[in-house]
N, C-alpha and C positions, 0 to 999 in steps of 0.2 A: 258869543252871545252874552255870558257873564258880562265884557268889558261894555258892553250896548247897552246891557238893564241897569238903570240906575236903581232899581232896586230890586227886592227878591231876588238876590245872584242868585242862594244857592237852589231855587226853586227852578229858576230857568236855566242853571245848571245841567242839572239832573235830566230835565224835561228835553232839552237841547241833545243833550248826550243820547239819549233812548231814542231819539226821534229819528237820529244820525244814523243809528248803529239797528234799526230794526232794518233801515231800506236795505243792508249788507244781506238779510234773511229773505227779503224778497217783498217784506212790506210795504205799503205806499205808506200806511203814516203809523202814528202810536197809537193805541188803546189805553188811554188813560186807563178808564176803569179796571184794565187786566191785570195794571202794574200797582196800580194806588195804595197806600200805606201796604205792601207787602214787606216781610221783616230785612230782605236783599236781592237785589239783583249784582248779576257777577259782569263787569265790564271786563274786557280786554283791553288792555291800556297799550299806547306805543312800544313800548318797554316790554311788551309780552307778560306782565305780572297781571293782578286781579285787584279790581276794588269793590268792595262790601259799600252797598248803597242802599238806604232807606229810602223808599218813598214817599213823600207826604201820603196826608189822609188824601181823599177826593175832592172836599170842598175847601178845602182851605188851599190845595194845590191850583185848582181851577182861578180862586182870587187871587192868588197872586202874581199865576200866570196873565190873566186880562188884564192886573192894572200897572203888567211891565211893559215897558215901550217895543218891545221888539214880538210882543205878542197880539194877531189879532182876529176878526173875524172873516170869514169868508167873504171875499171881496176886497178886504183892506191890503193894500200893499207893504207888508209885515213878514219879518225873516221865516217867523213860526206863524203858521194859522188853525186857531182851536174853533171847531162844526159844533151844533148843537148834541151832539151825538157824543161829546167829549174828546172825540177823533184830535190827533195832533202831529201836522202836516207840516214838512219844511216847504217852503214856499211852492219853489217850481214843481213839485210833487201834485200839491196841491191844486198850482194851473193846470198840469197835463190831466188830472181827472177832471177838472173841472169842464175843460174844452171839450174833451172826448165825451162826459155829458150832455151837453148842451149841443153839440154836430149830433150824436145820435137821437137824444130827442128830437132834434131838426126832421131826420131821416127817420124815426117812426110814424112821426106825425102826417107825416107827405104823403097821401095815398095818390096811385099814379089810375090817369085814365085808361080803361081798358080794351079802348080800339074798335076795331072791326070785331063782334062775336063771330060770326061767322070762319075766319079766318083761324080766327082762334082756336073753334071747334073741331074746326077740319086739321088741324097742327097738332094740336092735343091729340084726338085719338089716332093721329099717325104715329106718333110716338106712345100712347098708355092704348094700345088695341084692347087691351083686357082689363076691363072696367072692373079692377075689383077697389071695392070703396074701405076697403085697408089695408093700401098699398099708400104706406106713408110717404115715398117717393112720388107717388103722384100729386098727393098734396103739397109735397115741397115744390113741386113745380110752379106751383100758382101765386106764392105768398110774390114773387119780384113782382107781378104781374098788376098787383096793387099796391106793392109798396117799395119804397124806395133802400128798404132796410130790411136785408134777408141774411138769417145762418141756419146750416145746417149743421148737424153736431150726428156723429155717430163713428162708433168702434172700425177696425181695417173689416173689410168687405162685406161694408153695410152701405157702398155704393153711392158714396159722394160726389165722386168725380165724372161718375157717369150723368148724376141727376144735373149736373150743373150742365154738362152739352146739351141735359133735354132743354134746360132754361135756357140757355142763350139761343137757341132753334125757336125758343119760343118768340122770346123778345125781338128775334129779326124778325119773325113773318108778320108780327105786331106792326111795326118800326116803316114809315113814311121816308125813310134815310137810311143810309150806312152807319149800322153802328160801330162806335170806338169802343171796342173792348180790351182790359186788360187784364192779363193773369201774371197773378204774382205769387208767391213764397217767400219765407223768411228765407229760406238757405238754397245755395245755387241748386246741390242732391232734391230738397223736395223741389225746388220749381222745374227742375228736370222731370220729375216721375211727374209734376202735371201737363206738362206738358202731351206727355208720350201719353199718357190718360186720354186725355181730351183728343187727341190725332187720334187713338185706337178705337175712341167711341165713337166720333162723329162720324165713321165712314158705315158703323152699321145702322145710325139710323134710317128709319123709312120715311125722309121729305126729300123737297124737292132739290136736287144738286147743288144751284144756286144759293140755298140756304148755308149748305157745310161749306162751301166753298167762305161763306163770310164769318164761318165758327173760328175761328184765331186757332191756330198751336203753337205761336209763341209763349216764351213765359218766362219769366224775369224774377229776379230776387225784388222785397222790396225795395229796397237800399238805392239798387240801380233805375228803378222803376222810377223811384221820386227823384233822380239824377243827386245821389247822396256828396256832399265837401265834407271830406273828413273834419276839416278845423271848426272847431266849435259844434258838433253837431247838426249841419245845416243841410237843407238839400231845395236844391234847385226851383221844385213846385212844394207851395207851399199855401198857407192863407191868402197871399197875396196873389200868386201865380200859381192856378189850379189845374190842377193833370188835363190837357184834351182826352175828355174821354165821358161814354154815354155808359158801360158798365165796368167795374173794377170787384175782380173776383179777387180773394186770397186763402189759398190752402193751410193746412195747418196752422190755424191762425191761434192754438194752444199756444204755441211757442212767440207768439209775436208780444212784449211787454209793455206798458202802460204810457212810456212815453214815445216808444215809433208807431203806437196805434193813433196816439195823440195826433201826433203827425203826418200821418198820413189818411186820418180821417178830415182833419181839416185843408189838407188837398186834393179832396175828392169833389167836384161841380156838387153845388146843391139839388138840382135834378137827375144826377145820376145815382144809379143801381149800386149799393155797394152790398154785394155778397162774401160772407166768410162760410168756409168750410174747416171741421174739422172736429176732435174728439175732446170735449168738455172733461170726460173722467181722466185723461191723459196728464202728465207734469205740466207743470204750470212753466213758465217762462223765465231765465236764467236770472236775466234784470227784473225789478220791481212791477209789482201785477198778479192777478190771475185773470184777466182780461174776459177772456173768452168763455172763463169758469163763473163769471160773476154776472157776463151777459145773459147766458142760460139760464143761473138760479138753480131755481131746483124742476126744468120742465120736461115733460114729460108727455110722451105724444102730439097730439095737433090739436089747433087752438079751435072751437067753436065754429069758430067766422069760417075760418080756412075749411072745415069740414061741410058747410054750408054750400060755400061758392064750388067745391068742386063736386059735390050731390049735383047742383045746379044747372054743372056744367054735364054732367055723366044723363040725365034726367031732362037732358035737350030744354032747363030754361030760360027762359031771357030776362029774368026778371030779378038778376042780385045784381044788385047795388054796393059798393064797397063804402063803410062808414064813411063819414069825414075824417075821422079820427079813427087809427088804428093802437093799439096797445101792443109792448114790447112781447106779451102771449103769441099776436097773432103774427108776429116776423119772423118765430122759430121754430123748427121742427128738429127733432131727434130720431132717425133713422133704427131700427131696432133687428130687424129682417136681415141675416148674413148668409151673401150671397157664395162667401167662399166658404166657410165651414160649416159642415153639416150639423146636427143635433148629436152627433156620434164623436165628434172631435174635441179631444181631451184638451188641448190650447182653448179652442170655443168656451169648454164650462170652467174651465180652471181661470180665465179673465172676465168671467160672469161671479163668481163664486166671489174670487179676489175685489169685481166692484163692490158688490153685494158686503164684504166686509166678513164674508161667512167662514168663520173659522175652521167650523165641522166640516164643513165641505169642502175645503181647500187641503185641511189636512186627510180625509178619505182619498183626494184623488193624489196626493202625493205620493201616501203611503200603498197604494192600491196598486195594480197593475193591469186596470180596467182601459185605459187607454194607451196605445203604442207611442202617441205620438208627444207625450211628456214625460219625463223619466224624471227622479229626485235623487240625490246622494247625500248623505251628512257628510259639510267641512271635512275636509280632512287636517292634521297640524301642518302652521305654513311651511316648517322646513319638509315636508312630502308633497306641497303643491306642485313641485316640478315633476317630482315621476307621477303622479295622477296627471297630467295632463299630456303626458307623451301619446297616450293611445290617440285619444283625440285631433291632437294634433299633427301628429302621424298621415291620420287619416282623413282631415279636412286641408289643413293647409300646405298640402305639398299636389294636390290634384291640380291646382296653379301654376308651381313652381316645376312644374313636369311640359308646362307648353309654353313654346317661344308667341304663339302670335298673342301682342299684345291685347287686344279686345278681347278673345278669347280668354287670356290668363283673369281680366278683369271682371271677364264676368261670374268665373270660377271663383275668383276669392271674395265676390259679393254675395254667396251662394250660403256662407258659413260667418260667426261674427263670434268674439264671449265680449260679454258683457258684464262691468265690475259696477259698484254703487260708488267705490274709491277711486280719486285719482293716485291717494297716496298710502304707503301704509303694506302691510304684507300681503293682502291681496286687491289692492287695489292696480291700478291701468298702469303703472309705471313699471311697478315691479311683474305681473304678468306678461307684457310685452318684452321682458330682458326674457325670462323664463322660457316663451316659445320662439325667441332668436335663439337663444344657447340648444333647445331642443335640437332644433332645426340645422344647427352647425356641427351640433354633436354627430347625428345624422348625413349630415356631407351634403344637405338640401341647399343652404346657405353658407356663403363666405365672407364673415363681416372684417372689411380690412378698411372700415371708413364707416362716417353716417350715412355716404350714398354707397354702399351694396347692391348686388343683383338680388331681384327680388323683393326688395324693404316697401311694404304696402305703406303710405303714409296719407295721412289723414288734414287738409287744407283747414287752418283753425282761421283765417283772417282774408277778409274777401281783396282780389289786384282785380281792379278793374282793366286798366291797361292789358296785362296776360288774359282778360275773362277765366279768371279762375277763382270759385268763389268760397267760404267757409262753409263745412260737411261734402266737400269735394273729395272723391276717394283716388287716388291714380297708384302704378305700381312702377318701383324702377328695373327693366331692363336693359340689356345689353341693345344697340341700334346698329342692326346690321346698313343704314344708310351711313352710318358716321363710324365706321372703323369700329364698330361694337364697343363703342364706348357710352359709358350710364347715361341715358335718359329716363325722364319723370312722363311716361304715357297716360293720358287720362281720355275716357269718354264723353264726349259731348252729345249733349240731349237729342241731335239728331243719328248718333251712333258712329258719327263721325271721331278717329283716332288724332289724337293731339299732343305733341313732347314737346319738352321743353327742357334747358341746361338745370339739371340741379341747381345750381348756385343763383338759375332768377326765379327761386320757388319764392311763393313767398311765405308765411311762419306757417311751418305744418308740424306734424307729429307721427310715431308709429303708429298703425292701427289693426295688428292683430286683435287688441282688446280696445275698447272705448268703453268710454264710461257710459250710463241708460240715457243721461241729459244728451251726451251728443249723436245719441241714435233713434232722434224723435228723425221722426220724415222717412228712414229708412225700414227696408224688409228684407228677411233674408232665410232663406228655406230653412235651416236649422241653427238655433242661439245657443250658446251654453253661457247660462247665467251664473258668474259666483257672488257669494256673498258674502262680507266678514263674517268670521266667530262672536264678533261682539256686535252687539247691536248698538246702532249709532242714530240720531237723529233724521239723517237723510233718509231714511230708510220706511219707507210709509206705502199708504192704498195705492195712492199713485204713481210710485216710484216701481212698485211689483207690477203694476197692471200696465204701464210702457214697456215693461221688461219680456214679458210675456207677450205681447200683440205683438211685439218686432219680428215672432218666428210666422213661419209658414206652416212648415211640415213637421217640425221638432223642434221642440224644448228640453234642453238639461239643464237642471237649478241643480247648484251646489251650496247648500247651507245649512243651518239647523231651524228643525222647527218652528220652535220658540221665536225664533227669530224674526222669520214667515210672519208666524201670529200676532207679536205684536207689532209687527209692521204695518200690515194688512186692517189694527186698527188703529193707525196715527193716518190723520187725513191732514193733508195741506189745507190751512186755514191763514192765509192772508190777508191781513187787516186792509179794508178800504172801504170809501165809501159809494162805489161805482152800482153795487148790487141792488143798496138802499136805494138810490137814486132812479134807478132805473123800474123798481120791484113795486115798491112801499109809496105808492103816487096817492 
């Protein structure tokens, strides 16, 4: 950039560099104004050393950035692009929000017509028999019904997955044709658990046969979905060539970042249905974005319109009308109502407490022993981290390691997970995974005389299309009484169907005693034990505790300090973009 500006190097220097180095934190672009005449910012140079860097003032940064050549406005075809908002965007950044705006406002604006009432009516209360007018699930049902752009956002078993089989039951009995629907996820593990969702839902609803029979249980990553070419980032449907398909669902769409939303929003038909599901307070997405966090805003319950049309409908009458024009309010609901955890369940207020930001009450229920189903320990020092975790480990992962049939062992050791905020470091995922191997060998449970071991749970970090074997794929190695008990990699496919394969055609995986919280979005596991370093570190935030927490079922064990807790619980991920303004602020 310096060798392109013929002038102001060292201004688009500076600006270049910061712009570079935020998208590593998860940024889409820079906040002038955050950094402007601040006395330094600390780079990381190639070399691993630090450079002290001043930032110009605001106005005199801003002129010199516009009148360098390699800097320009929205729209211009320019390396860096500076928004009225001071925002500072390296290009392609700047296209993927930009398209992903512009298709969603496409999709808000599109109100769809809504059919037969009749048909409709009789659909609806076979699915909502019990008219209660704040059953926010019932609401969500209605929003696809008129528009072409729907998300639901709500915590684990606040009933997502179920409300969406009521909506596709809906939109068939609507539907003059066979609908193309598809469901997808970011990682093969969740597009698995939607699948099995949607099959376990559709068979208790009460319509007509031929309805479930056209509800889909397929369910795909997206990657696969859009028929992904690794070279270049390219995939198959795209602007030019658009998915066949009349609805496109996506689960955990928290985790899905700013340029494959890009991308796969502008391969979705402009009359079809694109619904996202998932949890807004949850971590944000590994690559650049908070996508899903910036859709939502700050919303909270059901929008007006949506409470109207379904009065309407509850109140037998025929006479709403869906605007011409809908607003990004009326396309999204927030599910609040938990149907697995009671008002008694210590996980329940401890991941309320922790949105909430509420200190007092997160440390009451740590230090209390009000609830069975969350327990706390303070750190212990890292050279004791191994004999603290012998009991545990003892007792969870050897219940696995005790049964030859493979599905069974796997579903044993999906049952139990720890969870570290590091990958590296003394208690981070590298070093606790050596920890509960040596337990475990000390013990006579395991025999490590290689990487492929009997027993070595490993964890799929890179999707083989070819194998179908995709990233957050869990499988275990045993011994294969078909092949002379020799090591095979056994893993579960979404229909519960048993699958090995030679070690050596895995493709890049990892141990997964422990994982880090980033790689245990999508999954659930009856009891978590979470550690946490002694030192508090930046990762360590609202919603790094509150993933952490909502992964268990039945029990939670946090290992950490306090202080720690607290001030984590008040650093919230904030992500510079401009997806939120755009969408919010009309």
């Amino acid at each position: 950039m310096q060798e392109l500006s013929k002038s102001s190097k060292e201004e688009v220097y500076i600006a270049s560099l910061l712009a570079s180095m935020v998208t590593g934190y998860g940024h889409v672009c820079l906040d002038l104004c955050s950094v402007a005449g601040k006395e330094s910012t600390l780079i990381i140079k190639g070399n691993n050393t630090f450079e002290t860097i001043r930032c110009p003032n605001l106005d005199i940064w801003i002129d010199k950035l516009l009148n360098s050549n390699v800097v320009g406005r929205p729209g211009d075809y320019k390396p860096l692009i500076l928004d009225s908002k001071n925002r500072l965007y390296l290009y392609r950044y700047w296209k993927y929000e930009d398209l992903l705006i512009q298709e969603l406002k496409k999709k808000i604006s599109r109100t769809r017509k809504l059919g037969n009432l009749d048909i409709l009516r009789r659909t609806f209360f076979s699915l909502f028999p019990i008219k209660d007018p704040s059953d926010s699930q019932m609401f969500s049902s209605l929003i696809p019904l008129i528009s072409s752009f729907c998300v639901i956002s709500g915590g684990p078993g606040t009933g997502k997955t179920s409300i969406v089989a009521k909506i596709l039951a809906l939109l068939i009995a609507l539907s003059n044709k066979k609908n193309k629907i598809l469901l997808s996820a970011p990682t093969g593990k969740a597009s698995a658990r939607l699948k099995q969702a949607i099959t376990k839902t559709k068979y208790k609803l009460n319509i007509d046969q031929s309805i479930k029979d056209m509800i889909p249980s397929e369910a795909s990553t997206i990657h696969r979905m859009l028929g992904y070419m690794p070279k270049g980032f390219k995939f198959r449907y795209n602007k030019e060539n658009k998915l066949s398909a009349d609805v496109v669902v996506v689960d955990e769409a928290s985790m899905v970042d700013l340029p494959l939303m890009s991308k796969l929003i502008s391969a979705i038909p402009e009359d079809a249905v694109f619904i996202l599901l998932g949890d807004k307070d949850q971590l944000s997405s590994v690559e650049p974005g908070s996508v899903l966090g910036d859709i939502c805003g700050e919303i909270t319950g059901v929008s007006p319109l949506i409470k109207e049309f379904c009065l309407s409908m509850i109140n037998g009458k025929s006479n709403f009308f869906p605007p011409r024009r809908l607003s990004i309010r009326d396309c999204i609901v927030e599910l609040t109502k938990n149907y697995r955890f009671s008002e008694k369940s210590g996980i329940y207020q401890l991941s309320k407490a922790v949105n909430k930001g509420n200190k007092d009450e997160v440390r009451q229920i740590l230090e209390g022993s009000r609830y069975p189903d969350v327990s706390f320990k303070k750190i212990v020092r890292s050279d004791q981290l191994k004999k603290s975790l012998e009991e545990v480990v003892l007792s969870e992962y050897t219940k696995y390691l005790k049964l030859k049939d493979p599905y069974e062992a796997i579903k044993a050791f999906d049952s139990f997970r720890i969870l570290s905020v590091l990958r590296w470091g003394d208690y981070g995922v590298r070093r606790i995974n050596r920890l509960v191997e040596q337990i475990l060998q000390e013990y006579s449970f395991i025999n490590i005389n290689g990487p492929w071991y009997a027993g070595r749970p490993i964890l799929i970090v890179e999707n083989d299309y070819e194998l179908g074997l995709f990233n957050g794929d869990v499988g275990i190695l045993m011994p294969d009484p078909d092949s002379n008990n020799e090591i095979r990699a056994f893993f579960v496919d979404p229909d519960g169907n048993i699958r090995k394969f030679l070690p050596i055609r895995l493709p890049e995986h990892e141990t997964v005693f422990a994982m880090t919280v980033h790689k245990s979005q999508g999954s659930e596991f009856d009891h978590v034990l979470f550690i946490l370093p002694d030192t508090y570190f930046p990762l360590i935030t609202r919603e790094l505790i509150y993933t952490a927490v909502t992964r268990a079922r039945n029990l939670v064990e946090i290992w950490g300090r306090l202080e720690i807790i607290e001030k984590g619980i008040s650093q919230r991920i904030m992500r510079s973009s401009g997806l939120r303004d755009a969408l919010w602020n009309i």
